[in-house]
Phi, psi and omega in degrees: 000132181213122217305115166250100168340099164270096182269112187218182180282350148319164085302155176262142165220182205302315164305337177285319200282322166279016137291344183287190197268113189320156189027050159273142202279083201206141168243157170248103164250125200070008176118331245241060179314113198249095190303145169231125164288173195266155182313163157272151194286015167252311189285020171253346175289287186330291191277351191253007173262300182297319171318304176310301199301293177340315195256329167294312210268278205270009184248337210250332167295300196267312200033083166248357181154181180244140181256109196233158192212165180290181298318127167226116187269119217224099193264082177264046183116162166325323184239035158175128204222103204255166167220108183309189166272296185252155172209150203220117183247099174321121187321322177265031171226043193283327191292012168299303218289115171275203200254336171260345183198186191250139203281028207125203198257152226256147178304302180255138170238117180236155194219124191262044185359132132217160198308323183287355173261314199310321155000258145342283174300324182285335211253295204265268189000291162333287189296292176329284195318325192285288162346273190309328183107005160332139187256346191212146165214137197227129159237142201263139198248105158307315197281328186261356200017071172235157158242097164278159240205131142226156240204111206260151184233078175093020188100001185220158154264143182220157200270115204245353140194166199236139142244128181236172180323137212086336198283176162236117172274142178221149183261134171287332210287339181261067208288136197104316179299096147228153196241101160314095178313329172287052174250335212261305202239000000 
């Protein structure tokens, strides 16, 4: 399955993308509508184990912030616009969250890999996100049952630990938050 561009010599902006139709299925990347198809149902199993842990751990254990999942739209410039799997928004930066999308980078990002995103999410995404002030981004690989953990440093992400089946992925921004994968996959 593979994500299809509505490539034209327009670019789109945030205003052409917030005319469409609520849950029309599109991220705006580059300018770009990039239709995304719906998950496949493990990888809605795969995010919806991780969502849970998050959310048990840092909103309803800690109350360090709110935990929201897709699609949700996370309005990071005019031309580009995501809408991640998990997103983890700190109690004092709540006011991001507006009553239609989230207003700048979300503290935590998690992108849950298919074949139709991984592109994206390993490549142009990535690089937004880091730019923008994401402070953590975990991309979780279903087919390979891994998490990698980056860590944004100055504007970049460098990769601050890998877990793989059997393994624990652990978070800086949430401390104390680790996830033993055979909990996800």
């Amino acid at each position: 399955m593979v994500q299809a561009a509505l490539k034209t010599e327009r670019k789109f902006t945030y205003e052409d993308y917030s005319k469409l139709p609520e849950g029309a299925p599109y991220q705006l990347i580059e300018g770009d509508l990039v239709m995304t198809p719906s998950p496949s149902p493990y990888h809605q199993r795969v995010s919806k184990r991780i969502e849970f842990l998050i959310y048990e751990f840092a909103e309803v254990e800690r109350g360090l912030g709110e935990v929201l999942d897709a699609p949700i739209d996370i309005h990071l410039g005019d031309a580009e616009v995501f809408q991640p799997d998990i997103i983890f928004v700190s109690k004092d930066r709540l006011s991001i969250i507006g009553d239609k999308n989230i207003e700048g980078a979300p503290d935590l990002v998690v992108e849950v890999l298919s074949p139709s995103t991984a592109y994206y999410d390993l490549k142009h995404k990535k690089t937004v996100y880091a730019a923008s002030g994401v402070k953590e981004y975990w991309i979780v690989d279903p087919i390979e049952k891994s998490v990698e953990v980056y860590a944004n440093n100055s504007g970049e992400f460098t990769l601050d630990n890998r877990a793989v089946a059997g393994g624990t992925a652990k978070s800086r921004l949430i401390e104390g938050f680790t996830v033993a994968l055979d909990k996800i996959f």
